[in-house]
N, C-alpha and C positions, 0 to 999 in steps of 0.2 A: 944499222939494220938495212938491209937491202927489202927491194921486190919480191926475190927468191925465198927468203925468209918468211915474208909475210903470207908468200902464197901458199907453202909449206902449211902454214898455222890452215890456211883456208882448206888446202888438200887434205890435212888430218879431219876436220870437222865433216869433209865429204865424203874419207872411209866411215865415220862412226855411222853417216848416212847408210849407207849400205850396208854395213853393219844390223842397221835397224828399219831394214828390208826399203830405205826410202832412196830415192832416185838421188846417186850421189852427185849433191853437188853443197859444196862449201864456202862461207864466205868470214871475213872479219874487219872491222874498222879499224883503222889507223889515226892516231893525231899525233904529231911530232914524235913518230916514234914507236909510242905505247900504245898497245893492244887496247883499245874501249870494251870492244865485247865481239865475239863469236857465236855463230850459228851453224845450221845447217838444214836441207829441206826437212820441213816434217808435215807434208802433205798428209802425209797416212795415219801419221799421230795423232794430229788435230781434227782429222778430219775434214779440213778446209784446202779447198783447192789452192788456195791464195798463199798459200804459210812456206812461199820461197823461201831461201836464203836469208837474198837484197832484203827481203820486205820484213823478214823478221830481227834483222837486225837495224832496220831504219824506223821500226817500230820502237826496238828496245833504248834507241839513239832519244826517239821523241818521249820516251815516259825519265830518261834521265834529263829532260829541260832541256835538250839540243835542240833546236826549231831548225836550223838552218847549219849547211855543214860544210860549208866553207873550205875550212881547215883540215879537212878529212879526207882520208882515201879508202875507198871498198874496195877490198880484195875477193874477188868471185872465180872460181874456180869452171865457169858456164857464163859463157856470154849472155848478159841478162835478155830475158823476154819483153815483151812492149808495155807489159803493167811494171815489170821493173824497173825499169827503163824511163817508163814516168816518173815514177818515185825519185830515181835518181837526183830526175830533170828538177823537180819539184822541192828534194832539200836540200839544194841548190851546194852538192856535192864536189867538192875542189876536184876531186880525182877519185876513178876510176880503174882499175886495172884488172883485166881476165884472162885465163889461163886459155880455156879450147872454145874457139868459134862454135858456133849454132846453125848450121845452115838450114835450119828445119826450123827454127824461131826466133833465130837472134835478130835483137831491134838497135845494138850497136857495130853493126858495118856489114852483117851478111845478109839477111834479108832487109831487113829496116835499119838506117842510120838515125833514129831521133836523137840522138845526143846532137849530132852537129846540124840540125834542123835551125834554119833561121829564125821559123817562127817563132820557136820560144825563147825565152829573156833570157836564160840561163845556158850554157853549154861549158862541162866539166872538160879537164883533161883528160885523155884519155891512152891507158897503155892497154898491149894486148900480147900473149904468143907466152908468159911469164910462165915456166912447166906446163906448155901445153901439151906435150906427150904425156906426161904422168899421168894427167888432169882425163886427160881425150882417151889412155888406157882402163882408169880407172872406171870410166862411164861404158866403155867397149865392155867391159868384162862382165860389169852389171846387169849391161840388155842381154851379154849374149848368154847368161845364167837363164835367167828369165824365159828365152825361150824352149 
């Protein structure tokens, strides 16, 4: 299984987003391979500002006994924000990979770098640019409905 696969899963999860009127963006974990679980924003479902992607699927990671995730890679279709981005930092996440940059809030390389921030103890691998057209299409289409 490659990248492009994985990000594929994460991009389908980001149309069902917009799909269900929520700001598409997609994500799913990876361990050796096999798919752990999939997400996607559901800010407007839950009603919580917080109910990203990352956080809902590093949520679903911590209720199945995963404390710490090492051996894992997030596939995010949205360069995560600075609360994602913690989270990342915090379950101590092997890797990383995202589809389209943030210049508006991204906290791994376009606005904020914390992944590669010394201060904290932990800094994941990181890939980037994996179907970033599709990913950076699919978000273009979204806002420009909206307006």
């Amino acid at each position: 299984m490659t990248d492009e696969y994985f990000m594929q899963i994460a991009l389908d999860e980001a149309k069902l987003a917009a799909a269900e009127d929520e700001v598409p963006v997609g994500a799913c974990l990876v361990k050796a391979g096999e798919i752990i679980c999939r997400d996607h924003n559901r800010t407007r479902q839950l009603q919580n500002p917080l109910a990203h992607a990352e956080k809902l699927i590093l949520d679903q990671a911590q209720a199945m006994g995963l404390k710490y995730l090492f051996d894992y890679c997030l596939y995010v279709t949205l360069e995560p924000c600075l609360m994602c981005s913690g989270m990342v930092i915090l379950s101590r996440l092997g890797r990383l990979v995202y589809a389209s940059s943030d210049p508006k809030a991204g906290a791994a390389g376009s606005v904020y770098h914390t992944l590669k921030d010394k201060s904290f103890n932990h800094s994941p691998k990181l890939s980037r640019g994996i179907l970033a057209e599709d990913c950076s299409l699919l978000l273009t289409d979204f806002f420009r409905n909206k307006r």
